[in-house]
Z-matrix of the N, CA and C atoms (Angstrom, degrees):
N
C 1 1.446
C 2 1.537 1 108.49
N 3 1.286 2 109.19 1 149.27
C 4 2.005 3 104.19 2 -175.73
C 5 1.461 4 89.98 3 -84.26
N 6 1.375 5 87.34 4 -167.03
C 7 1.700 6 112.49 5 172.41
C 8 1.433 7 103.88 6 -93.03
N 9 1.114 8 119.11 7 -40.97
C 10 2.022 9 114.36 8 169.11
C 11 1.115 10 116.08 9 -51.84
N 12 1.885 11 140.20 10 -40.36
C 13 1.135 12 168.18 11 145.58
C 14 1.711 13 88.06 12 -28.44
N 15 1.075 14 111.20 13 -84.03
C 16 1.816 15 121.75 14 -161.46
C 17 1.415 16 87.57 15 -57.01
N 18 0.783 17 136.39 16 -82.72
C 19 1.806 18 146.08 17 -148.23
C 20 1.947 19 93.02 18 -51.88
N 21 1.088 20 125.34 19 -45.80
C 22 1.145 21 151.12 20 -164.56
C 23 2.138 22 96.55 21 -63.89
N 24 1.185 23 91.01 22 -53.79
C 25 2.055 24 107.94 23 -168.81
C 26 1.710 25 83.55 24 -73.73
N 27 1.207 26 110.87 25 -42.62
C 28 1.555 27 111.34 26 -155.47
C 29 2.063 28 110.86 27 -69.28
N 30 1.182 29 102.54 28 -43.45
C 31 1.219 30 137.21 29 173.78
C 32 1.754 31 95.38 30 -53.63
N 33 1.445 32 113.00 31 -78.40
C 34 1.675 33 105.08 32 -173.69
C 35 1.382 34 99.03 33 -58.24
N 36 1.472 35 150.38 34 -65.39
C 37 1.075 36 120.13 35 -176.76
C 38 1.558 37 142.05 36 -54.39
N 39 1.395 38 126.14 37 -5.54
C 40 1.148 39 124.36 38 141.71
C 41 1.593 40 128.76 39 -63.50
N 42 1.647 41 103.89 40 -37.72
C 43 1.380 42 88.54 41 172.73
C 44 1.521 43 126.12 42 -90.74
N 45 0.858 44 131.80 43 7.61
C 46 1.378 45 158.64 44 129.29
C 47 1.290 46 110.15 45 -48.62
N 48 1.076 47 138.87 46 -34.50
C 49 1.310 48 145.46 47 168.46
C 50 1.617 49 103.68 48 -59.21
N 51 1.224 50 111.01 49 -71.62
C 52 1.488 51 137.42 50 164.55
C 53 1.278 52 119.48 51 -4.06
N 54 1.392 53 101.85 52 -61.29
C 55 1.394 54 111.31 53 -168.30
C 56 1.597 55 100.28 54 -113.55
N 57 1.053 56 118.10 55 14.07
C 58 1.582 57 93.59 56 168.41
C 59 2.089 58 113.44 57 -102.18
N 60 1.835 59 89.31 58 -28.04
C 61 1.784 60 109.23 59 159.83
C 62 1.160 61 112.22 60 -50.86
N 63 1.330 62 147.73 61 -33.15
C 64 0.918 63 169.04 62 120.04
C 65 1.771 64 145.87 63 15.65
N 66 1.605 65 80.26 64 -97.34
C 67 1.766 66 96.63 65 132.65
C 68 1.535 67 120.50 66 -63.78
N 69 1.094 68 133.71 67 -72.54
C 70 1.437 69 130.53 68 179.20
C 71 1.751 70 119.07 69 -30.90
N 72 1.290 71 102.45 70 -47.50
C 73 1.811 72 110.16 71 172.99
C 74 1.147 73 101.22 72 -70.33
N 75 1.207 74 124.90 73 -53.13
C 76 1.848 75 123.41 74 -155.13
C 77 2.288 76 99.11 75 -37.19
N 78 1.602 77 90.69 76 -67.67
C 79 1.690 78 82.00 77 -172.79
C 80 1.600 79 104.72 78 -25.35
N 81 0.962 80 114.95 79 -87.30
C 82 1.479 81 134.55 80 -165.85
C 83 1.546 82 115.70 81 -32.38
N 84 1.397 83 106.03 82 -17.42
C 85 2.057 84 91.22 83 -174.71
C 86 1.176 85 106.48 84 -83.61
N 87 1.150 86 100.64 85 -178.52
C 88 1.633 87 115.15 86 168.34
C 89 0.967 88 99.18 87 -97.09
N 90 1.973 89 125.82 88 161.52
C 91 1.232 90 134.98 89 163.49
C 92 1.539 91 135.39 90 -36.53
N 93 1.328 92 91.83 91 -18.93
C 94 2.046 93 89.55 92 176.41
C 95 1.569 94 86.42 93 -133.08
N 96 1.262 95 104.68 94 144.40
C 97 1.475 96 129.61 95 -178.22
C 98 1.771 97 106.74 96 -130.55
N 99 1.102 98 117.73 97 143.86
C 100 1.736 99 103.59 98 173.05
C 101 1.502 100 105.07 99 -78.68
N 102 1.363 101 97.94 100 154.22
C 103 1.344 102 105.63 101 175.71
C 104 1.343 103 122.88 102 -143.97
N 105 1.599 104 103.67 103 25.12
C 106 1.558 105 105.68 104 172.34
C 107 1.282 106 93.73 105 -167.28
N 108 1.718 107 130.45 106 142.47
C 109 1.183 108 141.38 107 166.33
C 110 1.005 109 124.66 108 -145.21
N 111 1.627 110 115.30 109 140.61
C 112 1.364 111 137.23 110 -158.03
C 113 2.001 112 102.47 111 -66.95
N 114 1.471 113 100.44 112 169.88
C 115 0.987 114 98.19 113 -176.97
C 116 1.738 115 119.87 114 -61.20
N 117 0.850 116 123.09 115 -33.16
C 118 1.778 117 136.61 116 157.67
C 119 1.409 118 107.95 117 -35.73
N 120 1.080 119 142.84 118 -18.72
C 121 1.230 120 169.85 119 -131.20
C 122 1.735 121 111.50 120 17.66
N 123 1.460 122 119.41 121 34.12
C 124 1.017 123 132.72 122 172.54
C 125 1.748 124 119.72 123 -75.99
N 126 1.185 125 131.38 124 120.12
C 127 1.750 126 123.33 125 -164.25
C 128 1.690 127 82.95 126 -63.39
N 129 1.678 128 88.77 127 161.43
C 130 1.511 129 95.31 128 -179.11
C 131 2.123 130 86.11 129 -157.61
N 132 1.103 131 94.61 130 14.90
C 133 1.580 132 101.20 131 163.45
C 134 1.852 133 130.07 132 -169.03
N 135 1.229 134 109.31 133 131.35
C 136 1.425 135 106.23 134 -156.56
C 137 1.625 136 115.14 135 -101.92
N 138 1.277 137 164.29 136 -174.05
C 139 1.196 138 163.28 137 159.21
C 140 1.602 139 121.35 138 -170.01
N 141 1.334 140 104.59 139 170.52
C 142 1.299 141 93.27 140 172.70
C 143 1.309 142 125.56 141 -49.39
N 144 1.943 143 109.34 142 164.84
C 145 1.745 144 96.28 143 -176.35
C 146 1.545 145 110.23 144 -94.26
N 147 1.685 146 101.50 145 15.59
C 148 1.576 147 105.47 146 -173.92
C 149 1.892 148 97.68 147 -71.50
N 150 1.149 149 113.69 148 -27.86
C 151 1.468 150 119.09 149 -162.85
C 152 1.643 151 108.00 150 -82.31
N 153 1.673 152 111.64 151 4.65
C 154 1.594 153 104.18 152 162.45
C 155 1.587 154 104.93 153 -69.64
N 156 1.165 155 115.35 154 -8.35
C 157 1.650 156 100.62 155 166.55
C 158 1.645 157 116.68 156 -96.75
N 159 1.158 158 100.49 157 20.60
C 160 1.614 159 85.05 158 168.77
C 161 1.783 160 97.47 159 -79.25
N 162 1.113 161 104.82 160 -53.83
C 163 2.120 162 111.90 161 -178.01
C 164 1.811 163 107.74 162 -16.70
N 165 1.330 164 90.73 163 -69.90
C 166 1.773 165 99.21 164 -173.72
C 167 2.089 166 104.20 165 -72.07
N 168 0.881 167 123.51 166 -15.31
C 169 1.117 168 146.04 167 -164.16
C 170 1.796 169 89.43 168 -82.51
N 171 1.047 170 114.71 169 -70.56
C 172 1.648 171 119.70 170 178.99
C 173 1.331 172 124.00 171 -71.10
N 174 1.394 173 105.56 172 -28.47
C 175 1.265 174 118.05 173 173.23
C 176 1.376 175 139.49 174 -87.83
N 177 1.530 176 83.30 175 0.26
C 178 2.298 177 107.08 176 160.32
C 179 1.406 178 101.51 177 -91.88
N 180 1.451 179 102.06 178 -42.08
C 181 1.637 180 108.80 179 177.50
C 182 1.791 181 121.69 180 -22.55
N 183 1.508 182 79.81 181 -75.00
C 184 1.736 183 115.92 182 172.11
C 185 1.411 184 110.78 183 -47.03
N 186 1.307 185 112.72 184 -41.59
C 187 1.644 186 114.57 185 -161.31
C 188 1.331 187 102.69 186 -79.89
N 189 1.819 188 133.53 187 -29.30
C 190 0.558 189 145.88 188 -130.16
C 191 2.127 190 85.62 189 -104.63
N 192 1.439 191 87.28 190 -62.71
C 193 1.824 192 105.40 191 172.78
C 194 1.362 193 100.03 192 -54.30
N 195 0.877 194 131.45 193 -56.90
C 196 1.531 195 120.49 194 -168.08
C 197 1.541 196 127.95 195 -76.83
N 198 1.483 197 103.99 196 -7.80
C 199 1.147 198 117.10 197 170.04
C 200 1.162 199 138.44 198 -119.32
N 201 1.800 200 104.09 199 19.00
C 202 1.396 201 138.87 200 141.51
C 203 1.436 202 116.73 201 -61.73
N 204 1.731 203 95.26 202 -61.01
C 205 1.437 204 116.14 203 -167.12
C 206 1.864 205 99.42 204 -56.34
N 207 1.384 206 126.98 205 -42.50
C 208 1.129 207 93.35 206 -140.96
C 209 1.705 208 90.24 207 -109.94
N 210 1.511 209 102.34 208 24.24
C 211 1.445 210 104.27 209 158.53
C 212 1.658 211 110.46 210 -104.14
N 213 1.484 212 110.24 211 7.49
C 214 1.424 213 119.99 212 -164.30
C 215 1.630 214 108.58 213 -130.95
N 216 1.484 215 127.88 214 69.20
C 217 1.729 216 103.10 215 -154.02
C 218 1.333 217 98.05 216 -90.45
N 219 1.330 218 121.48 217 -3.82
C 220 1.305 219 137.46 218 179.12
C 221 1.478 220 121.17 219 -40.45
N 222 1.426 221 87.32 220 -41.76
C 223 1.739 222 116.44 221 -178.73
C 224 1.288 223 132.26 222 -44.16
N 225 1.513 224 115.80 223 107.79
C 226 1.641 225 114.13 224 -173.73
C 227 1.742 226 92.06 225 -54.69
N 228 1.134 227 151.94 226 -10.96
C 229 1.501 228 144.81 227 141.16
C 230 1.142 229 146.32 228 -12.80
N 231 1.247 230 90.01 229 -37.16
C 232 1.515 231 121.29 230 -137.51
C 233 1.898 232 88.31 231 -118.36
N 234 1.317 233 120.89 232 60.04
C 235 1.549 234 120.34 233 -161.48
C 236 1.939 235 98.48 234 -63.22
N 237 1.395 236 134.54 235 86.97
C 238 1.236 237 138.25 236 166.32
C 239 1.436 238 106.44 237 -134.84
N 240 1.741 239 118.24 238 142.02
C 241 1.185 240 117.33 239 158.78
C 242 1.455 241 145.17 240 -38.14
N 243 1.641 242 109.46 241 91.96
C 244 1.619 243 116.19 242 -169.30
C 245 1.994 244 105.01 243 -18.17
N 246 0.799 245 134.46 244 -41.25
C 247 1.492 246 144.36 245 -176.57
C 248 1.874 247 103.26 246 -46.73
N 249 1.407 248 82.99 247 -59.39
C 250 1.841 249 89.18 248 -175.60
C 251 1.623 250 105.31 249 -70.89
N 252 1.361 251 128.14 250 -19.30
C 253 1.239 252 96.95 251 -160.72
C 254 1.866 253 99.85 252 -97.11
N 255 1.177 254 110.44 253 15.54
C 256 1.662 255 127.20 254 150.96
C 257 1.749 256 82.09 255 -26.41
N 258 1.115 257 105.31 256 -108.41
C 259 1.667 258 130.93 257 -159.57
C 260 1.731 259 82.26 258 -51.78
N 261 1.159 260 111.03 259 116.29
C 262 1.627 261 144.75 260 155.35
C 263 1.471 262 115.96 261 -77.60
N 264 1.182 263 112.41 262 -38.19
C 265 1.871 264 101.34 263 -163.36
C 266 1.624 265 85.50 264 -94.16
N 267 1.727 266 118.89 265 -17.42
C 268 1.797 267 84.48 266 -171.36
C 269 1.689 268 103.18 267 -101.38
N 270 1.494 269 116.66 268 -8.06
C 271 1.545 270 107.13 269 170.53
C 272 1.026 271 105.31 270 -84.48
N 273 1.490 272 140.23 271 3.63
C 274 1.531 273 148.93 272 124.44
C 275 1.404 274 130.22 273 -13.48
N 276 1.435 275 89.94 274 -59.62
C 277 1.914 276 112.23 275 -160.69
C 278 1.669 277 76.37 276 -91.04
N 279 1.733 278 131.06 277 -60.61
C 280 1.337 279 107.03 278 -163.40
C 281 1.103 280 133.37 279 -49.14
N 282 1.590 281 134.16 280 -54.73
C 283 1.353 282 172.34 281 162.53
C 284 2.032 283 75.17 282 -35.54
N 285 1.097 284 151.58 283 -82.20
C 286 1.162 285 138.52 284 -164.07
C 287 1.553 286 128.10 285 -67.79
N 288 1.679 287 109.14 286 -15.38
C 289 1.370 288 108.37 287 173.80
C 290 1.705 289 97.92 288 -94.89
N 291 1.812 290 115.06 289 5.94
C 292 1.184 291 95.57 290 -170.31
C 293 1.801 292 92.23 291 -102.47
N 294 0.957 293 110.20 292 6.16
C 295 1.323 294 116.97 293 -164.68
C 296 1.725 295 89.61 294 -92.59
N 297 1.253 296 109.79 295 -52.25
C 298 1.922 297 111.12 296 179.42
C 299 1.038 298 101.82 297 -63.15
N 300 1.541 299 146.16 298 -50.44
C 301 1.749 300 113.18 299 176.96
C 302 1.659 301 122.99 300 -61.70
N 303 1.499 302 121.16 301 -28.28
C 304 0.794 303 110.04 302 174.91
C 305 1.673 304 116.55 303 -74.79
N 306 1.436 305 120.34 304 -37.64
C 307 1.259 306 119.07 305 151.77
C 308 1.128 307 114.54 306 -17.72
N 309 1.535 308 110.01 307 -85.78
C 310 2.178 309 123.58 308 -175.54
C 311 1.622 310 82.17 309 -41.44
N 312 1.572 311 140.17 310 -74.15
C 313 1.045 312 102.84 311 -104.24
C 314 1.875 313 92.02 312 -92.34
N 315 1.405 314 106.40 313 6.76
C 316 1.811 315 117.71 314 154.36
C 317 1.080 316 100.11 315 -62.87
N 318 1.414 317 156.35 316 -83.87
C 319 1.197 318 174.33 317 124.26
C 320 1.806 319 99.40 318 55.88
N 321 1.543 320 85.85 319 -75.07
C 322 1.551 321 105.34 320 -164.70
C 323 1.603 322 104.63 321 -44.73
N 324 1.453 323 104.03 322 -35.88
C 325 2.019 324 120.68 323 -155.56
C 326 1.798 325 86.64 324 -82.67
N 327 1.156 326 112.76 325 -47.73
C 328 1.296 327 111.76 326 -164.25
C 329 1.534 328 102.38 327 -62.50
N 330 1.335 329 125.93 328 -47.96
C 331 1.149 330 135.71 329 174.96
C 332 1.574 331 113.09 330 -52.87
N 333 1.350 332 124.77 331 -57.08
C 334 1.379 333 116.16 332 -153.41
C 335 1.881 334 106.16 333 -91.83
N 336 1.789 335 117.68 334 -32.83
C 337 1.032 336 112.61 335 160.86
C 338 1.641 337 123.93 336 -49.77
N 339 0.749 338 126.30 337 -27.67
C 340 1.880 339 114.46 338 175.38
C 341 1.747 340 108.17 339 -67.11
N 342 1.188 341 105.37 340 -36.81
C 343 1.511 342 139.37 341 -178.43
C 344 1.439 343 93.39 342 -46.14
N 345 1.347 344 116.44 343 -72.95
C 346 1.417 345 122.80 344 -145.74
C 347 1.775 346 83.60 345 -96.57
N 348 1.109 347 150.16 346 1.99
C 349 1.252 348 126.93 347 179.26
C 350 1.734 349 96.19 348 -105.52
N 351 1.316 350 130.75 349 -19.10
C 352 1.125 351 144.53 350 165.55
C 353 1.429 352 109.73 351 -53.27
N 354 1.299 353 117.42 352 -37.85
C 355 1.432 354 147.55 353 -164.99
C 356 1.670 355 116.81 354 80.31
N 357 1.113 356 93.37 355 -2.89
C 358 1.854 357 96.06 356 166.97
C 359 1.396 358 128.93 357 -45.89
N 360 1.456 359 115.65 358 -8.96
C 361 1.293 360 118.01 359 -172.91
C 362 1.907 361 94.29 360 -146.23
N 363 1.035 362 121.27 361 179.32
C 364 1.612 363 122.15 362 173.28
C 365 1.373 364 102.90 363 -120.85
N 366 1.228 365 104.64 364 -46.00
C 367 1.865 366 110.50 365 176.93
C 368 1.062 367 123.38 366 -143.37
N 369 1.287 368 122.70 367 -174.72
C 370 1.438 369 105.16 368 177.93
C 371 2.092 370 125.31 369 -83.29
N 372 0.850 371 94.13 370 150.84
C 373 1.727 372 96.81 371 177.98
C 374 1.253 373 122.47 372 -62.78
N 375 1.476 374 128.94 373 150.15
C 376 1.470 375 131.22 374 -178.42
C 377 1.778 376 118.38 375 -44.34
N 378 1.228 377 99.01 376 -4.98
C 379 2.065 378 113.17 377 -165.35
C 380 0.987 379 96.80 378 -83.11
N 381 1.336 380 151.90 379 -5.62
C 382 1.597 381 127.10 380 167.07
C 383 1.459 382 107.74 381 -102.48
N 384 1.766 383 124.16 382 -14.16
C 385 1.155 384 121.97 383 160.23
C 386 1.849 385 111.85 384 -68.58
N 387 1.064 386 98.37 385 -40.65
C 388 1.545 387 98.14 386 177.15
C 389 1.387 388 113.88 387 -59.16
N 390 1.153 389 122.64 388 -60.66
C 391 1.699 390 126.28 389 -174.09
C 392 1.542 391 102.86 390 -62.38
N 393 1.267 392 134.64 391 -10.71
C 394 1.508 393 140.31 392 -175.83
C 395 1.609 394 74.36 393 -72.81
N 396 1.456 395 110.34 394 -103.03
C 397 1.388 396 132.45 395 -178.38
C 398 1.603 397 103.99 396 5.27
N 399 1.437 398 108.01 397 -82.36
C 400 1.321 399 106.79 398 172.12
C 401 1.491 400 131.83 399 -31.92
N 402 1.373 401 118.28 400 -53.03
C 403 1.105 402 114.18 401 -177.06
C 404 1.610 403 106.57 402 -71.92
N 405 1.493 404 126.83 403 -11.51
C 406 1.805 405 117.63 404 -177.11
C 407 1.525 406 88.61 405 -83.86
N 408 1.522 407 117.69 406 -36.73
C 409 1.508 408 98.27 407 -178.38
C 410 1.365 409 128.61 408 -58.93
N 411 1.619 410 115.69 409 -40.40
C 412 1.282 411 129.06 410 163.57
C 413 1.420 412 128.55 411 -45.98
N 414 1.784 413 108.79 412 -39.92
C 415 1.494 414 113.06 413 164.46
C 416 1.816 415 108.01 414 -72.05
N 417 0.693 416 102.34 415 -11.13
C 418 2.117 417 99.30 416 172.91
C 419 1.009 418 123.89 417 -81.86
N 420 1.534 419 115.05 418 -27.44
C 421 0.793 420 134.16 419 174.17
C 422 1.450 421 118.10 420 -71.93
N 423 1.244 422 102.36 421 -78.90
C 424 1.591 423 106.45 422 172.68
C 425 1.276 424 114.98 423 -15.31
N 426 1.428 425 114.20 424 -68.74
C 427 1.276 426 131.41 425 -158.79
C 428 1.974 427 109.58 426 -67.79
N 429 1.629 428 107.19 427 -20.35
C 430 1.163 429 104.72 428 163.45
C 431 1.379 430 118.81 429 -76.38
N 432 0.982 431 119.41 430 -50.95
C 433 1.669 432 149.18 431 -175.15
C 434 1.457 433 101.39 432 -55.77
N 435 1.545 434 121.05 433 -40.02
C 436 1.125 435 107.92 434 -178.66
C 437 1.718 436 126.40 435 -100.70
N 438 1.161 437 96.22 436 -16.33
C 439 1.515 438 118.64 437 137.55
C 440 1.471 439 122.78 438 -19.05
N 441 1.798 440 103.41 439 -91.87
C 442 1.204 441 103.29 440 171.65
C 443 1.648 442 110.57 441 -68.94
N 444 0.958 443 149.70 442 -29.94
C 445 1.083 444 110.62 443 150.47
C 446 1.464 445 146.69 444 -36.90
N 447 1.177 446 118.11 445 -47.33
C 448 1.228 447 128.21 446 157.43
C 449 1.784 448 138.22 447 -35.88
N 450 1.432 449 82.72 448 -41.08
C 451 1.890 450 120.46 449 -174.71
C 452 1.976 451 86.00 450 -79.85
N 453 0.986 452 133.68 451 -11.63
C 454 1.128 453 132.35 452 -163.24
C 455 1.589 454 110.70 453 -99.24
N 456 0.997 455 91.97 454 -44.03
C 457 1.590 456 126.20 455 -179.86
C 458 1.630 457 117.18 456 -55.57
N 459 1.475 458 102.09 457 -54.94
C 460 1.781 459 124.55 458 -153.37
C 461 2.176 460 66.64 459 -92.41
């Protein structure tokens, strides 16, 4: 199996993840759920609990765009240096591991909002700052990595 294949299986089961946390919490909330939080990760705005489906709602969206894009690098979309998108199979693999943090970092929101409207939690946890992080490291990467690749090439 490749890594586009893996990244690809790995990817639907998070968002599948998404929406089944989702459904499963929905019975259980109360009518206002937070739905936006300050950088503290404290909610600082509340709404209906119909709008825990916007999360999985955007996050098919995305899966959907991003998994056009990274069968498409061609794509005025697709904002990367014409140079890099030479190499196809690895703005492939990027565009799809960039698709799994944003996945997780749906994941994480979907997860911890039921949490904190339950009152089980007060705010959200340091994990969506972390998976941010990750994914800028991952774009530094790339862009080194694909670099020397490139430098390899010419």
């Amino acid at each position: 199996m490749t890594k586009r294949k893996i990244l690809d299986l790995i990817n639907i089961v998070v968002l599948l993840y998404i929406w089944a946390v989702s459904a499963i919490q929905y019975p259980s909330l109360s009518e206002s759920i937070p739905t936006h939080f300050g950088f503290d990760g404290n909610p600082d705005s509340y709404s209906s609990k119909l709008t825990l489906f916007t999360i999985p709602t955007i996050a098919t969206a995305l899966f959907f765009l991003l998994k056009y894009l990274s069968g498409n690098p061609d794509s005025p979309l697709l904002n990367i240096p014409d140079k890099m998108r030479q190499n196809r199979k690895l703005t492939a693999v990027f565009v799809r591991v960039m698709l799994f943090y944003v996945l997780l970092l749906f994941a994480d929101i979907a997860t911890e909002v039921p949490l904190i409207a339950k009152g089980n939690y007060e705010k959200l946890s340091p994990a969506s700052s972390i998976i941010i992080g990750l994914m800028f490291l991952s774009v530094i990467g790339y862009f080194f990595y694909a670099r020397k690749k490139l430098q390899q090439i010419d």
